[in-house]
N, CA, C and O atoms as CSV, one atom per row, in Angstrom:
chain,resi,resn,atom,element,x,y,z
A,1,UNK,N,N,17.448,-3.591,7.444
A,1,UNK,CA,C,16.775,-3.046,6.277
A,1,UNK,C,C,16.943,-3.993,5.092
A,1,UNK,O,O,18.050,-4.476,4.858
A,2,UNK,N,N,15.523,-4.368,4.085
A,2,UNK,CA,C,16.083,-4.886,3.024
A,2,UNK,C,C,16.560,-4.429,1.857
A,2,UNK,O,O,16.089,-3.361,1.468
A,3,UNK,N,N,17.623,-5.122,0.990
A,3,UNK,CA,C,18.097,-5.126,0.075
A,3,UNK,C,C,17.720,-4.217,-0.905
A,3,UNK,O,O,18.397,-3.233,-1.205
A,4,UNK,N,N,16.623,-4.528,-1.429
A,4,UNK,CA,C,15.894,-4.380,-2.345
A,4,UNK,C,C,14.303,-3.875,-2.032
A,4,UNK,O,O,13.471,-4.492,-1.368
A,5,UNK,N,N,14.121,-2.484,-2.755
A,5,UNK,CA,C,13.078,-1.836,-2.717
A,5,UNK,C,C,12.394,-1.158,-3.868
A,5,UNK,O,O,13.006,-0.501,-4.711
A,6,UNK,N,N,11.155,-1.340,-3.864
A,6,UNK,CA,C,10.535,-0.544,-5.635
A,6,UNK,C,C,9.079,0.100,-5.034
A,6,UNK,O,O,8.613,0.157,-3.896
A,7,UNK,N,N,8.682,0.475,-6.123
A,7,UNK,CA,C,7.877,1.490,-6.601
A,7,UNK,C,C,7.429,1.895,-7.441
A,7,UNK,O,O,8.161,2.607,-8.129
A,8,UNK,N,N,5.998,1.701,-7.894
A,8,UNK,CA,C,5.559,1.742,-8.983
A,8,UNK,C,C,4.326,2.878,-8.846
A,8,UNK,O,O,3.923,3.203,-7.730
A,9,UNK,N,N,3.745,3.469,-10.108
A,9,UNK,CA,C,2.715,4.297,-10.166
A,9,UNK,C,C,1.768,4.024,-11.454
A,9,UNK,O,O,2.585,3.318,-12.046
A,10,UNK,N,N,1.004,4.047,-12.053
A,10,UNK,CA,C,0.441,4.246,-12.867
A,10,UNK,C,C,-1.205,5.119,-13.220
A,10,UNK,O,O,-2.175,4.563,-12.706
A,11,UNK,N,N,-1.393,5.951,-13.753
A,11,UNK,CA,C,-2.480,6.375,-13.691
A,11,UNK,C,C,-2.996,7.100,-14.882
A,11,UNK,O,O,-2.211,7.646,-15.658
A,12,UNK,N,N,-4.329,7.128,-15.066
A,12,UNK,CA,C,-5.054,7.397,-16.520
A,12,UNK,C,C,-6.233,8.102,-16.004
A,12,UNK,O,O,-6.990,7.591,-15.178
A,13,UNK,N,N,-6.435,9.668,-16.654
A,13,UNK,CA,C,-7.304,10.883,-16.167
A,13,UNK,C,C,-7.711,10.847,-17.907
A,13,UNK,O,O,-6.862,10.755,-18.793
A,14,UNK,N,N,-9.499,10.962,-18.182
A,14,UNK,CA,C,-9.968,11.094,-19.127
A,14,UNK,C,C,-11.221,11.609,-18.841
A,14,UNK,O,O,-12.043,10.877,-18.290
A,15,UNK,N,N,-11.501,12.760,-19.130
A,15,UNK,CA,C,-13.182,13.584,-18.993
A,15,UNK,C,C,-13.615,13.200,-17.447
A,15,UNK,O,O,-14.534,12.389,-17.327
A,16,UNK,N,N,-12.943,13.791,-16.143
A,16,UNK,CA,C,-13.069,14.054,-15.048
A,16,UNK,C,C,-13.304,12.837,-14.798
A,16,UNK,O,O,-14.354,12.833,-14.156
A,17,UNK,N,N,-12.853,11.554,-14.963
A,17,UNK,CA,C,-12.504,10.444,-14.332
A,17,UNK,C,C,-10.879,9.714,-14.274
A,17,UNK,O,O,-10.240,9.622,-15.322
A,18,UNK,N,N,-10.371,9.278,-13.119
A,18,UNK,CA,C,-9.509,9.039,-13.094
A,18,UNK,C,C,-9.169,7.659,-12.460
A,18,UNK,O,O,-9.882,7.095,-11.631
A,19,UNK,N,N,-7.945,7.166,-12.972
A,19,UNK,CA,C,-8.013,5.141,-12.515
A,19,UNK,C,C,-6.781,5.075,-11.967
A,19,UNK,O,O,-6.200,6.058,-12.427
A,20,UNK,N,N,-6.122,4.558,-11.332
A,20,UNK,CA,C,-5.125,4.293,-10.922
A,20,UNK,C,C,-4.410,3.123,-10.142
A,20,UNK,O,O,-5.146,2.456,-9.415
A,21,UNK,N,N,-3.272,2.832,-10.187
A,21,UNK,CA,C,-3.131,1.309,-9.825
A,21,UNK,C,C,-1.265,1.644,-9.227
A,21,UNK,O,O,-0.435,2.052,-10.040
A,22,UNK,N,N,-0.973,1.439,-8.056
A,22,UNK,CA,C,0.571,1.850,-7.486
A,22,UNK,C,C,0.700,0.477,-6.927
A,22,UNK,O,O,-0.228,-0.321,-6.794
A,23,UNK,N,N,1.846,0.303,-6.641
A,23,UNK,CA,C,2.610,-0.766,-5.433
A,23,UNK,C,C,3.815,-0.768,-5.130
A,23,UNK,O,O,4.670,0.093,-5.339
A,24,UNK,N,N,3.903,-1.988,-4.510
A,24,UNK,CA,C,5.331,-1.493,-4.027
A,24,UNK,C,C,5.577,-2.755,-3.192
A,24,UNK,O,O,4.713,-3.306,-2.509
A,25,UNK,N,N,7.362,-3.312,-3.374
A,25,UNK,CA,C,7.913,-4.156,-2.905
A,25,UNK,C,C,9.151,-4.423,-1.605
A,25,UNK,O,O,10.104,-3.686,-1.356
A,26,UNK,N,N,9.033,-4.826,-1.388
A,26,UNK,CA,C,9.927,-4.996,-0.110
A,26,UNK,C,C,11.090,-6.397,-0.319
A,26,UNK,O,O,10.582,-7.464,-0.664
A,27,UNK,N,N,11.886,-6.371,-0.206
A,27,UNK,CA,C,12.882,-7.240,-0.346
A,27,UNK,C,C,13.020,-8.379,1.154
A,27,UNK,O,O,12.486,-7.941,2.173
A,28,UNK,N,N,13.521,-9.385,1.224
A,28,UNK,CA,C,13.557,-10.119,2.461
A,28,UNK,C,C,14.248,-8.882,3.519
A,28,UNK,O,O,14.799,-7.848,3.141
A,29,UNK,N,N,14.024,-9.356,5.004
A,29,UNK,CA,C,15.180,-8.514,5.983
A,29,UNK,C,C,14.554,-9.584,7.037
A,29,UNK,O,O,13.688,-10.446,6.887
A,30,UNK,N,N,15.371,-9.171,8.220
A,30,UNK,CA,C,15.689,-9.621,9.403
A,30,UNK,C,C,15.091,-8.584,10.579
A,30,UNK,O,O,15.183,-7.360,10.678
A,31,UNK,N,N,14.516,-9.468,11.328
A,31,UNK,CA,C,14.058,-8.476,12.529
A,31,UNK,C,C,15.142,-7.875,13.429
A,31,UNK,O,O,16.284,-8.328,13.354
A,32,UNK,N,N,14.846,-6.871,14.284
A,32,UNK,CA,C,16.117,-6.160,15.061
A,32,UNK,C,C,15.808,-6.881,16.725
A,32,UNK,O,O,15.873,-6.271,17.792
A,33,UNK,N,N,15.371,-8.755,16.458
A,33,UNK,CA,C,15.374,-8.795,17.815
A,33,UNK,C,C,17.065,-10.144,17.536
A,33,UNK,O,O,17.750,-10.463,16.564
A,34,UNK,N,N,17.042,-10.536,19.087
A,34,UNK,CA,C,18.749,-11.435,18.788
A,34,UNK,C,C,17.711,-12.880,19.704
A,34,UNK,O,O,17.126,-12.959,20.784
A,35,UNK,N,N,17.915,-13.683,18.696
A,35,UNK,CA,C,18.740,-13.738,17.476
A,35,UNK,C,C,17.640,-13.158,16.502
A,35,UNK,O,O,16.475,-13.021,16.876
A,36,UNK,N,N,18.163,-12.752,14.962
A,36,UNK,CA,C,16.931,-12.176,14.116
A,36,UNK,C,C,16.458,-13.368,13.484
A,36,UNK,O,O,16.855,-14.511,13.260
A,37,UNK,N,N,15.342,-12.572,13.262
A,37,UNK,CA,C,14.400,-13.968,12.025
A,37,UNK,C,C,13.897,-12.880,10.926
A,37,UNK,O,O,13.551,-11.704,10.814
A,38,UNK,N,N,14.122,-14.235,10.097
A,38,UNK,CA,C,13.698,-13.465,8.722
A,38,UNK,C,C,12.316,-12.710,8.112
A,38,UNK,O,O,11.429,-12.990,8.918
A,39,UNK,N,N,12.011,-12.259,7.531
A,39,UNK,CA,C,10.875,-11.540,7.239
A,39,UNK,C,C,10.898,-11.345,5.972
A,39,UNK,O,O,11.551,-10.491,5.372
A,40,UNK,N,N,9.889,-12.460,5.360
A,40,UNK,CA,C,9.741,-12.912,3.632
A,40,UNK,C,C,9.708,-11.324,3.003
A,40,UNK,O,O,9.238,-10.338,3.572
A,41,UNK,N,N,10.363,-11.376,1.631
A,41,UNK,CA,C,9.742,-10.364,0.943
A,41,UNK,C,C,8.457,-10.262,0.651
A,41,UNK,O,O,7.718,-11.168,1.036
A,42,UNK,N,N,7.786,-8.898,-0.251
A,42,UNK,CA,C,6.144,-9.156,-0.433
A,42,UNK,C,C,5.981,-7.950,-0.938
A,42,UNK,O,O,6.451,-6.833,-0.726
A,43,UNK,N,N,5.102,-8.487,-1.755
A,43,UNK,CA,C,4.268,-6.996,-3.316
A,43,UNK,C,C,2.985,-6.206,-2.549
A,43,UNK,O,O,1.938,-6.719,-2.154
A,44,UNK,N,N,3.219,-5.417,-2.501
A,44,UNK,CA,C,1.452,-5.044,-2.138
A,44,UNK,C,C,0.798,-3.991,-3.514
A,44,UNK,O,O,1.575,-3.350,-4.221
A,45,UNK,N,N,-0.263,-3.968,-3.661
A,45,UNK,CA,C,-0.910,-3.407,-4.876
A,45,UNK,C,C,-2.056,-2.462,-4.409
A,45,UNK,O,O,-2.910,-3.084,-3.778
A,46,UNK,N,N,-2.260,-1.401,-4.517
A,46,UNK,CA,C,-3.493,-0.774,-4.315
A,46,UNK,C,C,-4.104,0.137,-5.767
A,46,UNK,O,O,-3.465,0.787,-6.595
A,47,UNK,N,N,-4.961,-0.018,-5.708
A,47,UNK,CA,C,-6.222,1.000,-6.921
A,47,UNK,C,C,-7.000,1.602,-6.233
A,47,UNK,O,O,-7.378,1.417,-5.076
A,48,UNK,N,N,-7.415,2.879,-7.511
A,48,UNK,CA,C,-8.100,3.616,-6.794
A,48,UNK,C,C,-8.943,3.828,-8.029
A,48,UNK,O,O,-8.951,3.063,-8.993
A,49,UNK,N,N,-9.809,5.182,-7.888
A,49,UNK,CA,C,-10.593,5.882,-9.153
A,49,UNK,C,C,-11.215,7.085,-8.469
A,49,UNK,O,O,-11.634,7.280,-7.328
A,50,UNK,N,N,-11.120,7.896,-9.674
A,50,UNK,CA,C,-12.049,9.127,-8.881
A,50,UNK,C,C,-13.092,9.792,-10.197
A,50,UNK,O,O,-12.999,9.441,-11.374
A,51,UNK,N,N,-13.743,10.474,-9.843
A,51,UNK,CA,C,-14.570,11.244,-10.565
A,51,UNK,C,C,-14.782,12.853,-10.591
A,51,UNK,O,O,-15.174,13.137,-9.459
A,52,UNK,N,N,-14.702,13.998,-11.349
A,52,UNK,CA,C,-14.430,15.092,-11.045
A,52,UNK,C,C,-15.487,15.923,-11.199
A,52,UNK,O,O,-15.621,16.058,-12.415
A,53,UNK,N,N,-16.426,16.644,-10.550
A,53,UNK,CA,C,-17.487,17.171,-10.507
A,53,UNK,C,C,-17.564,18.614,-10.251
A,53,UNK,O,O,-17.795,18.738,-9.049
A,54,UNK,N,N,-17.490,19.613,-10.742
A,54,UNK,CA,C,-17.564,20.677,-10.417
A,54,UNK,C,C,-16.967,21.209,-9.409
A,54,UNK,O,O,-17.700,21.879,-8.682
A,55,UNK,N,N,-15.698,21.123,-9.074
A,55,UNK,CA,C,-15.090,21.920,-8.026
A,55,UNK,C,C,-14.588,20.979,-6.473
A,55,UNK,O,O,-14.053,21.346,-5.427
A,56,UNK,N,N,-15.186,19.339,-7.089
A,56,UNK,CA,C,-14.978,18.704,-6.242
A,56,UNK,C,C,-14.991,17.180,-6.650
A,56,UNK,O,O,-15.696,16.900,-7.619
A,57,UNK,N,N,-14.402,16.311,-6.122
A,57,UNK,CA,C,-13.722,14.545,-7.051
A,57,UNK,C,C,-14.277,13.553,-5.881
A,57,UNK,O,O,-14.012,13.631,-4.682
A,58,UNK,N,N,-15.037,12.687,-6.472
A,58,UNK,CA,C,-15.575,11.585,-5.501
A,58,UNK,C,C,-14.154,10.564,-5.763
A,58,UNK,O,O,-13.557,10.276,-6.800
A,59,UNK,N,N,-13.962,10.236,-4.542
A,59,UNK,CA,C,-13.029,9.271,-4.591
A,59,UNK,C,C,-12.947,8.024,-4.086
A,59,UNK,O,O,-13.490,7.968,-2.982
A,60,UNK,N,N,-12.484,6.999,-4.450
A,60,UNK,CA,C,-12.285,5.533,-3.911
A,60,UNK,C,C,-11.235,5.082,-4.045
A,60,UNK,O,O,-10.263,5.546,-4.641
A,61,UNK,N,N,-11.422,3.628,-3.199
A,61,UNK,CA,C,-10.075,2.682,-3.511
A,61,UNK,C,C,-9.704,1.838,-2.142
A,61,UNK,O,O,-9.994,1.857,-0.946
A,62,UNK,N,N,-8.599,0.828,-3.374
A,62,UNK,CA,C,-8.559,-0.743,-2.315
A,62,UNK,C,C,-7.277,-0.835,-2.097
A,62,UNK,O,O,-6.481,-1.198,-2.964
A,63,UNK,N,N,-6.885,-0.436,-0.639
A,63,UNK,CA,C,-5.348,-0.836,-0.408
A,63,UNK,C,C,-5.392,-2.322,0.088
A,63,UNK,O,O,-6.267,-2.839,0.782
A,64,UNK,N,N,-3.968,-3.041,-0.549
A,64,UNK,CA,C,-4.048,-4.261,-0.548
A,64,UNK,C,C,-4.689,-5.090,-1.434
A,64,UNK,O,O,-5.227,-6.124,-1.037
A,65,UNK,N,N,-4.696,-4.763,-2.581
A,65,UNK,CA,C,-6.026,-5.007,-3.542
A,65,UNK,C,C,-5.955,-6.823,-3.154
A,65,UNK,O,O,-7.022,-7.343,-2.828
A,66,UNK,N,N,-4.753,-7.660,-3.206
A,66,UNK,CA,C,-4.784,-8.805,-3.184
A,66,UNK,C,C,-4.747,-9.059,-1.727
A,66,UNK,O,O,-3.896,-9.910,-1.468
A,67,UNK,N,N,-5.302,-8.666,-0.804
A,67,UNK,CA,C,-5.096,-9.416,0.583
A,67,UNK,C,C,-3.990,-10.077,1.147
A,67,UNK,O,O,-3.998,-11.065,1.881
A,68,UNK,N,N,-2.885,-9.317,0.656
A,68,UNK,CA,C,-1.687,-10.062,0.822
A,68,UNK,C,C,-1.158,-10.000,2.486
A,68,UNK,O,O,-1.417,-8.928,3.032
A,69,UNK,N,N,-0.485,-10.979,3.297
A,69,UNK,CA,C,-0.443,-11.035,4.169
A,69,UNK,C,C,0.751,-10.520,4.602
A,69,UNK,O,O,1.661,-11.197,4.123
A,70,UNK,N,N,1.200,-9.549,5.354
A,70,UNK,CA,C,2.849,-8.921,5.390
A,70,UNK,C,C,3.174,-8.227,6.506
A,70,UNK,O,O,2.456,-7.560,7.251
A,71,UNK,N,N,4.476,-8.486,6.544
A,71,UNK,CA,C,4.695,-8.325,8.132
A,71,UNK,C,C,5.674,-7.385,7.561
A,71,UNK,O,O,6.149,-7.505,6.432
A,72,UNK,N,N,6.157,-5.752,9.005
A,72,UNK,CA,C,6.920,-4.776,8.574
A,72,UNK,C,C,8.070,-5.187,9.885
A,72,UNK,O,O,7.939,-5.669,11.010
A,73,UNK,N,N,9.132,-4.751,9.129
A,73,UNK,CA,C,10.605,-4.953,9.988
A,73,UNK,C,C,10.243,-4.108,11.132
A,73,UNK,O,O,9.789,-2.966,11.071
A,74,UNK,N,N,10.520,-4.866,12.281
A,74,UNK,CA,C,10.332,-3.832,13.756
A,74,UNK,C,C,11.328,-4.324,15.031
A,74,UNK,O,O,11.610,-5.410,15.538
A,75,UNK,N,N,11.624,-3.201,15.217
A,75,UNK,CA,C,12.751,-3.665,16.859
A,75,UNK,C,C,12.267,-4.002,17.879
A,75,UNK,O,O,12.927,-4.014,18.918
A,76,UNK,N,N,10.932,-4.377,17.821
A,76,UNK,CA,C,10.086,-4.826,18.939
A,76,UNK,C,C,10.122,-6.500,19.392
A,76,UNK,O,O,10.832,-7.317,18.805
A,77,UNK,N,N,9.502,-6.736,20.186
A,77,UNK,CA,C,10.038,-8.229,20.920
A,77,UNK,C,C,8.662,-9.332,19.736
A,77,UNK,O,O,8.515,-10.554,19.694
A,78,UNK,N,N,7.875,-8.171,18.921
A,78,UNK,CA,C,7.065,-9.355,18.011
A,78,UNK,C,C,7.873,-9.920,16.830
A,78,UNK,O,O,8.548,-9.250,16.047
A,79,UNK,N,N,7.687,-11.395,16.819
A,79,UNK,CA,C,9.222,-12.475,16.891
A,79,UNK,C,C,8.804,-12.421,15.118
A,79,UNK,O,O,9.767,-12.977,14.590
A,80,UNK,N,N,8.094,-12.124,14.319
A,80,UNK,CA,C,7.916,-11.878,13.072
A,80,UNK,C,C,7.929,-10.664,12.049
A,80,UNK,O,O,8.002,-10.590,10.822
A,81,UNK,N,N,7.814,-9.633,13.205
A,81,UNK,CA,C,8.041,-8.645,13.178
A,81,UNK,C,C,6.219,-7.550,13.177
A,81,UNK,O,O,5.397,-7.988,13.982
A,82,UNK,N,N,5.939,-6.782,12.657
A,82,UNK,CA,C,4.956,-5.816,12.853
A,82,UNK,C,C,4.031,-6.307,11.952
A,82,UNK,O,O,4.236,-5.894,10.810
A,83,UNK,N,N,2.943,-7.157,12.090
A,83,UNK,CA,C,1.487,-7.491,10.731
A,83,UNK,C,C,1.039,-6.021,10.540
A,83,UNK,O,O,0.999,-5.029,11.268
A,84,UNK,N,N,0.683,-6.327,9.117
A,84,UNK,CA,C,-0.185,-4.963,8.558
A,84,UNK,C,C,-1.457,-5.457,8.260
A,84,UNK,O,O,-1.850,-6.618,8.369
A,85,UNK,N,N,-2.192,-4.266,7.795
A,85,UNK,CA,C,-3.520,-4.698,7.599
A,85,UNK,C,C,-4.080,-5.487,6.272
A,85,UNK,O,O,-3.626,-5.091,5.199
A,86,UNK,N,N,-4.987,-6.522,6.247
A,86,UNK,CA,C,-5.259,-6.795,5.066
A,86,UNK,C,C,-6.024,-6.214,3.916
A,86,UNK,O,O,-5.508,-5.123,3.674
A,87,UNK,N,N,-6.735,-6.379,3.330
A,87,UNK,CA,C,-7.936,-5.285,2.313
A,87,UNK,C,C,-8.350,-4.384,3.014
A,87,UNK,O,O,-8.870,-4.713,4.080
A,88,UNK,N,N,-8.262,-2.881,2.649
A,88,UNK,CA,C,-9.194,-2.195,3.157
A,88,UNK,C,C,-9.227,-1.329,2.210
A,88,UNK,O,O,-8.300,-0.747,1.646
A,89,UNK,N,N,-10.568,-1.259,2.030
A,89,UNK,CA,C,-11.718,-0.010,1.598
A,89,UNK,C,C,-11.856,1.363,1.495
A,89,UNK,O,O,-12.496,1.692,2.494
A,90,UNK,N,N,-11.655,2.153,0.961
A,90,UNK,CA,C,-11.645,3.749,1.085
A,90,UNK,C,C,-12.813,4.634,0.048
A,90,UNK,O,O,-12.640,4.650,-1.171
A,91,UNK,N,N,-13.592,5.105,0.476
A,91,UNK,CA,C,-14.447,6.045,-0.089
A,91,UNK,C,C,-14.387,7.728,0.853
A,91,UNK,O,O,-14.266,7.977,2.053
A,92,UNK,N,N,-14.529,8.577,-0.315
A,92,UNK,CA,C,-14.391,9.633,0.327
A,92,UNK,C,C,-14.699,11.017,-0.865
A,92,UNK,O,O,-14.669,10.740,-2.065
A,93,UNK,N,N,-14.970,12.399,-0.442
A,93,UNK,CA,C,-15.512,13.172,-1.145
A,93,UNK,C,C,-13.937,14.496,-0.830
A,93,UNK,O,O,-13.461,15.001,0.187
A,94,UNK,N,N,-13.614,14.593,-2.301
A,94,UNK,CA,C,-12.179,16.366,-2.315
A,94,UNK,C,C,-12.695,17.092,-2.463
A,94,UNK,O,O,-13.449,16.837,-3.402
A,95,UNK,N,N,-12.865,18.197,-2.038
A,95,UNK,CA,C,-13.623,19.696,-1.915
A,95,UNK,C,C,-11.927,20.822,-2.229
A,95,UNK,O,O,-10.907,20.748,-1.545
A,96,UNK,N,N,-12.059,21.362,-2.934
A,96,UNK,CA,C,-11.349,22.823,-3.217
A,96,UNK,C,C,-11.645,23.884,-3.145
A,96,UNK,O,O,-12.511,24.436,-3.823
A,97,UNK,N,N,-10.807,24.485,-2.093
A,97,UNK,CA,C,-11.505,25.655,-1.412
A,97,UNK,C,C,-10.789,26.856,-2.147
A,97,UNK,O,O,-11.086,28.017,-1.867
């Protein structure tokens, strides 16, 4: 496990629109294979926004906003450990029932 871990949030709601911007860091670590190898630290950033419409919020947003390339600590025999995904895209409609 690494060292060092964070977490961030930020977000701004004004006349049924909303913006938002989170991330989050990972500190160096070592894989759980023998011998271990290291596994760089790395920032990831995602935004979003929504809109609020009568009983229901159109929503979006970019995880990974920077395409950052990052691998997750894993006990598996992959010698870098677990790749994640790069940019991806999210659109979608909240309904309240």
């Amino acid at each position: 496990m690494p060292r060092d871990l964070a977490f961030f949030s930020v977000e701004y709601r004004t006349n049924g629109l909303g913006l938002g911007l989170n991330g989050f860091c990972r500190g160096a670590s070592e894989t759980g294979r023998s011998p271990p190898e290291r596994i760089p630290s790395y920032w990831v950033l995602n935004g979003y926004l929504s809109y609020q419409i009568e009983g229901m919020a159109l929503v979006g947003g970019v995880c990974n906003l920077l395409d950052k390339e990052y691998y997750t600590h894993t006990n598996s025999c992959l010698p870098r450990g677990l790749p994640n995904r790069g940019r991806e895209f999210r659109i979608g409609v909240e309904v309240k029932l």
